[in-house]
N, C-alpha and C positions, 0 to 999 in steps of 0.2 A: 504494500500500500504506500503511496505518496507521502514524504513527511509533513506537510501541509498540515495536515489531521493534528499535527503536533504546535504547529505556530500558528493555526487560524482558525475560530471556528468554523461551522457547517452553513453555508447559505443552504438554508431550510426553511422557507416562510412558514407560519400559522396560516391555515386559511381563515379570510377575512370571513366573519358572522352577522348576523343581521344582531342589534344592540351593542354591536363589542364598542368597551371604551377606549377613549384615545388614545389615553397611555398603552395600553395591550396591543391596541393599533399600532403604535409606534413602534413597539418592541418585537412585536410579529412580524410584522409585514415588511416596517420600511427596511431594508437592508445592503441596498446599494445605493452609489452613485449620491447625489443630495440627499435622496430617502436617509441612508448609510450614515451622511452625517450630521443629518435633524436627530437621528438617532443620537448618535455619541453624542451631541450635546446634549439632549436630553438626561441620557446617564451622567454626561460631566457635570450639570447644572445641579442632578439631585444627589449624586455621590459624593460628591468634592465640595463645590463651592457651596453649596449651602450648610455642608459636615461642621461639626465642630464647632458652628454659630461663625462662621468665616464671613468676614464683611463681602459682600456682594454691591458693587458699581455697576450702574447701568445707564450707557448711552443710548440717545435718542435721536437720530436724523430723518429726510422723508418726513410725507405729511400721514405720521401715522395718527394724531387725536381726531382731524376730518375725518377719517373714516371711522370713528367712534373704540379705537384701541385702547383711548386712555382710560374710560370705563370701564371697558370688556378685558382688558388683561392689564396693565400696569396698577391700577387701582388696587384689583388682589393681590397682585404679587407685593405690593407695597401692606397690604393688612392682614399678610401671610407674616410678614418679617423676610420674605425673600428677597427684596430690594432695599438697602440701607441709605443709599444717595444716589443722586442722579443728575448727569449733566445733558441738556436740553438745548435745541436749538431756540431759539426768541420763538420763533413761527408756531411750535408745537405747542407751546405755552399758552401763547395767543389764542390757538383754534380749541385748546382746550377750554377755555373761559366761556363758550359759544355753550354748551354742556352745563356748565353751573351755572350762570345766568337762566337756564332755561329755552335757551334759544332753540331754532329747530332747524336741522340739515339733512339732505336728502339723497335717499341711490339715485341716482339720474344715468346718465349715459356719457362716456367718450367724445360721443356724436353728431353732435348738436352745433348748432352754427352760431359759434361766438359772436358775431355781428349780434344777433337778434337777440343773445342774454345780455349781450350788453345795451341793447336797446331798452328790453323789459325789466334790468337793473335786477341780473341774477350772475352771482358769481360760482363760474363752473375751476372744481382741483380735477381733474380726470375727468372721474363718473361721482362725484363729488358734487351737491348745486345748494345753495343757499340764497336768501334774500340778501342784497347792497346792504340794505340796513343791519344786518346779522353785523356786518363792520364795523357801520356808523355806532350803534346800540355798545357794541364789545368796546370801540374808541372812548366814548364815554365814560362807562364803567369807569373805565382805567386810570380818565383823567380827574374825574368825581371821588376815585376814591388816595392818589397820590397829591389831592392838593391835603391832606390830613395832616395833623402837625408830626407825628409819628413818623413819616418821611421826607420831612425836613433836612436832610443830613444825607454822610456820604456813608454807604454801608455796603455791601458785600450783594451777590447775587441771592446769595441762601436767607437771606435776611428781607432782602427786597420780595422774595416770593415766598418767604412764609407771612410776612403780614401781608400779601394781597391774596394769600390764598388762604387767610383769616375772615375775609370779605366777603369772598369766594362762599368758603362756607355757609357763613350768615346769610348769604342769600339765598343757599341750598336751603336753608331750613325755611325761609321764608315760602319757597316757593313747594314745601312739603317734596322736596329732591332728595335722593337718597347717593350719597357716593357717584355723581355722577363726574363731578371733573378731579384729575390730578393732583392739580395745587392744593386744592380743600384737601382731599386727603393725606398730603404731604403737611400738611398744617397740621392734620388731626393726626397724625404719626409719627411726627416730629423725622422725617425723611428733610435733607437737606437736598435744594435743587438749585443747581447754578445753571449757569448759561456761560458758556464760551465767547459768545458776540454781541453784547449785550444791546449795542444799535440798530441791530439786524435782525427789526421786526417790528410787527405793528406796533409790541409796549415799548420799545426801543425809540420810535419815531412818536409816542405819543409824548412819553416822558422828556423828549428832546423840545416837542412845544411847549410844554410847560414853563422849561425851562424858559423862555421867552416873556412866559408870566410873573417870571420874579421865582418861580421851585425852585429850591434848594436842593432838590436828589441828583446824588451823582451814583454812580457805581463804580465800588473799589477794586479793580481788577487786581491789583495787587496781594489786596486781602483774597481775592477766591484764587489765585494762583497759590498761594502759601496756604489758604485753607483745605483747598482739596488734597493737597499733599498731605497736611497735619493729617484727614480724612484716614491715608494709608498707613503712613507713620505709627499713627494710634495703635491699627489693627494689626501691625508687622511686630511692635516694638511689645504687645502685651501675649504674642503667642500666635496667635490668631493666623488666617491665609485671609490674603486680600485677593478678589478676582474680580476682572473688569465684564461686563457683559456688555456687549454691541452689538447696535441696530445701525447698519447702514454703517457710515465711517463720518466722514468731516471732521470739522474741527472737532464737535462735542469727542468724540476717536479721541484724536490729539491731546486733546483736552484733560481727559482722562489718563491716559498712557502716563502724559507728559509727568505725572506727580512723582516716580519712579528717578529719571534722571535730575529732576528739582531738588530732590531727598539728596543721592549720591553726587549727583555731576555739579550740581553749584553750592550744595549747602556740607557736601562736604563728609554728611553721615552716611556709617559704613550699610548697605543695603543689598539685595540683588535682584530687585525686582517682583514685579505681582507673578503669585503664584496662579493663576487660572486667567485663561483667554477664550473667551466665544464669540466669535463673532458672525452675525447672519446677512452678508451683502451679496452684491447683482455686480463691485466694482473688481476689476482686471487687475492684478497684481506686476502685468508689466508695464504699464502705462507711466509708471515713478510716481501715483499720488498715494496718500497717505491712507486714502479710504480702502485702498485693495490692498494694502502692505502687511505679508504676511506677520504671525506671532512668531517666526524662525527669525525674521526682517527685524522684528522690536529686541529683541535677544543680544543681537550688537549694539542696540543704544540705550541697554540695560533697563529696558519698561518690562522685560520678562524672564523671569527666573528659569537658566537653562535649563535645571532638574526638572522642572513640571513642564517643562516643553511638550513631551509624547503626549502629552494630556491636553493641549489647546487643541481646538476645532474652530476650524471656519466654513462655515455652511454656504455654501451659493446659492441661495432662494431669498426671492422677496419675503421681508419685516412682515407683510401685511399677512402670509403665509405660518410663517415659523413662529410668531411672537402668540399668537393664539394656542400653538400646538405645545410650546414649550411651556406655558402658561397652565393648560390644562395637564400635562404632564406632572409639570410638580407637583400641584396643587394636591392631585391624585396620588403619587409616591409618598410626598413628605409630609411630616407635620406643621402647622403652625408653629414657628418660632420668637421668643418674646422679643418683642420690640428693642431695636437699638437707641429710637432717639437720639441721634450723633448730634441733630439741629443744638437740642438741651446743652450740649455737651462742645461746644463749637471755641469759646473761649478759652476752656481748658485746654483742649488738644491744640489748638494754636498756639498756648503758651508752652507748652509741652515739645515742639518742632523747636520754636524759637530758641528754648535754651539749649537746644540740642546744638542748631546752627551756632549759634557765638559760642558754643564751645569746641564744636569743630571746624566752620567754615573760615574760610581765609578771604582775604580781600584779592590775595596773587592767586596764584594758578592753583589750582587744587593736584595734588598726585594721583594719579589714575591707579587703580586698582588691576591688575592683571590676572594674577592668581584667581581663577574662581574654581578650583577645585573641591570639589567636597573635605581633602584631609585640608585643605584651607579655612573652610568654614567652621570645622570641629576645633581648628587651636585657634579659632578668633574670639576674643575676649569679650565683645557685644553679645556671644551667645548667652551668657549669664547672666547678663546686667540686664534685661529685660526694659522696664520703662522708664528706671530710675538712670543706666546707661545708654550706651547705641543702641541701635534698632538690632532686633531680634534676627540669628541669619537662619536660611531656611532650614536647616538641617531637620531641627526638632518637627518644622513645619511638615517636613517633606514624612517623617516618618508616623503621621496622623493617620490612625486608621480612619477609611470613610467607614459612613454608613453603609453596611450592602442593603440592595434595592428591596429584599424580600425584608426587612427589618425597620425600615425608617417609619413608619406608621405605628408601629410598636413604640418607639421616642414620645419621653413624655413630654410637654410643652414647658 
């Protein structure tokens, strides 16, 4: 017989049943090809990066809240404890507010001739259609509720949309809405949401009028670059596995990634990178952008821990496809985990990075780290000192049993 038998297992589908669920679906059936690897991420989402209470990031590109994703999976996966932070495009943000307001959007079609929706003052995303007004209404909101003294001042992206997804909220309740937009629930979960490009989007352009009013809000780009790092630092430096989850790529990709070389390449502290990589895009990995750049590719610019490499998946299917499937997967596999709250916890872990930086970072060149060998990491002295010294290296991380699949529902909450 073939050694094969011995390095792989059996492509052997379940045949598919009338009621089967999706997880079963997934595990039976898909087994090649993108199937193959909606699968493995599915496994790596509920085996790994959710184990151990392991912080989970999740990027957001694509107009997934118009198509009603931020209610229908980010929403759970954020009141599961399966999402701890999340970096957002403006756009997503935005269309999500259309949801907790109340607002109403519609399946429509591809098809249709632009001239004439824009005649009868209807805005088509795809097969996507809404009223003008759904705009004008969401524009409002935004600038009705940031003339509040409360955002007066310069603050952080995580800051900016937990008090507007404070609003958010209150007007869920008004309008007897149950979890219908993101921000609310990142409000009421204390989930931390930044945005990568903070002018590039409708709150972005609205807040920028404002500004013209005499507002006073700026956004500290500085604090959410230092902040989302402290984000990983936190989770790296107390034990923990930090893993990124990605939709689509862009900057929010980058964005994310980037906390990895922030930590090592400029602040100096010893790290190696996020332990888990998923990512679900449509973009070409030779093209040189950043959105199709493999987890092998982030490896040399130290955003990914070589050890846990076999373990990242990058899936080629549309967000609007896999973000449902992997959603329903977990949900189904694992249990409810308690809440992290990182928002609550946001000045702490800031201060926490910080002393870390003035005690290691230099204003000259920093010495590049070469050595990444495993008998390297077991004689590094940050492996001990946990939160009090360096960041934690992966070693101990790397030898974390996961959960197996037949036992995570068995886990007590």
């Amino acid at each position: 017989m073939s050694s094969l038998n011995k390095k792989f297992p059996r492509l052997l589908p379940t045949p598919i049943t009338p009621g089967m669920k999706a997880s079963d679906l997934i595990d039976g059936a898909f087994k090649a090809y993108n199937g193959g690897r909606l699968a493995e991420a599915c496994r790596l989402l509920t085996q790994k990066m959710l184990a151990n209470n392991g912080t989970v990031g999740l990027s957001l590109t694509g107009a997934l809240t118009p198509a009603g994703l931020g209610r229908a999976a980010i929403v759970p996966l954020m009141k599961a404890g399966f999402v701890d932070w999340i970096i957002s495009t403006g756009a997503n943000l935005y269309h999500d507010l259309h949801f907790g307001l109340g607002m109403h959007l519609f399946a429509g079609s591809p098809f249709l001739d632009d001239v004439v929706l824009r005649k009868d003052g209807v805005i088509r995303i795809y097969d996507v259609l809404f009223d003008y007004d759904v705009l004008l209404d969401t524009d409002a909101f935004v600038r009705q509720v940031i003339q509040g003294k409360e955002f007066q001042k310069t603050m952080g992206t995580d800051e900016f949309h937990y008090r507007l997804g404070k609003y958010v909220y209150e007007r869920e309740v008004q309008l007897g809405l149950h979890e219908t937009s993101m921000l609310s629930a990142a409000y009421q979960y204390g989930v931390p949401v930044f945005t990568s490009s903070p002018g590039d989007s409708s709150i972005g352009m609205n807040v920028a009028a404002m500004s013209m009013r005499g507002s006073k809000l700026q956004m500290d780009v500085n604090r959410d670059v230092n902040q989302t790092a402290a984000i990983v630092y936190d989770a790296k430096s107390s034990g923990q596995t930090s893993s990124v989850f990605i939709l689509g790529g862009g900057s929010p990709k980058n964005f994310m990634l980037q906390t990895e070389p922030q930590i090592q390449e400029v602040m100096g502290i010893e790290e190696r990178g996020h332990d888990y990589f998923l990512q679900c895009t449509d973009a070409r990995p030779d093209t040189g952008g950043l959105s199709g750049a493999t987890p092998a590719e982030a490896v040399s610019w130290g955003k990914i821990d070589p050890d846990t490499l076999p373990d990242c998946v990058v899936c080629y299917a549309d967000s609007t496809i896999t973000l449902p499937m992997l959603t329903a997967y977990a949900l189904d596999r694992v249990e409810p985990r308690p809440l992290k709250r990182l928002y609550k916890r946001r000045d702490a872990m800031l201060e926490a990075i910080r002393s870390q930086y003035l005690k290691h970072g230099t204003v000259e060149k920093i010495e590049h780290r070469t050595d990444l060998s495993s008998s390297a990491k077991k004689k590094a002295p940050a492996a001990k000192k946990g939160r009090s010294g360096r960041s934690v290296t992966g070693t101990a991380r790397a030898k974390q049993k996961a959960v197996p699949a037949g036992q995570q529902k068995a886990a007590k909450r």
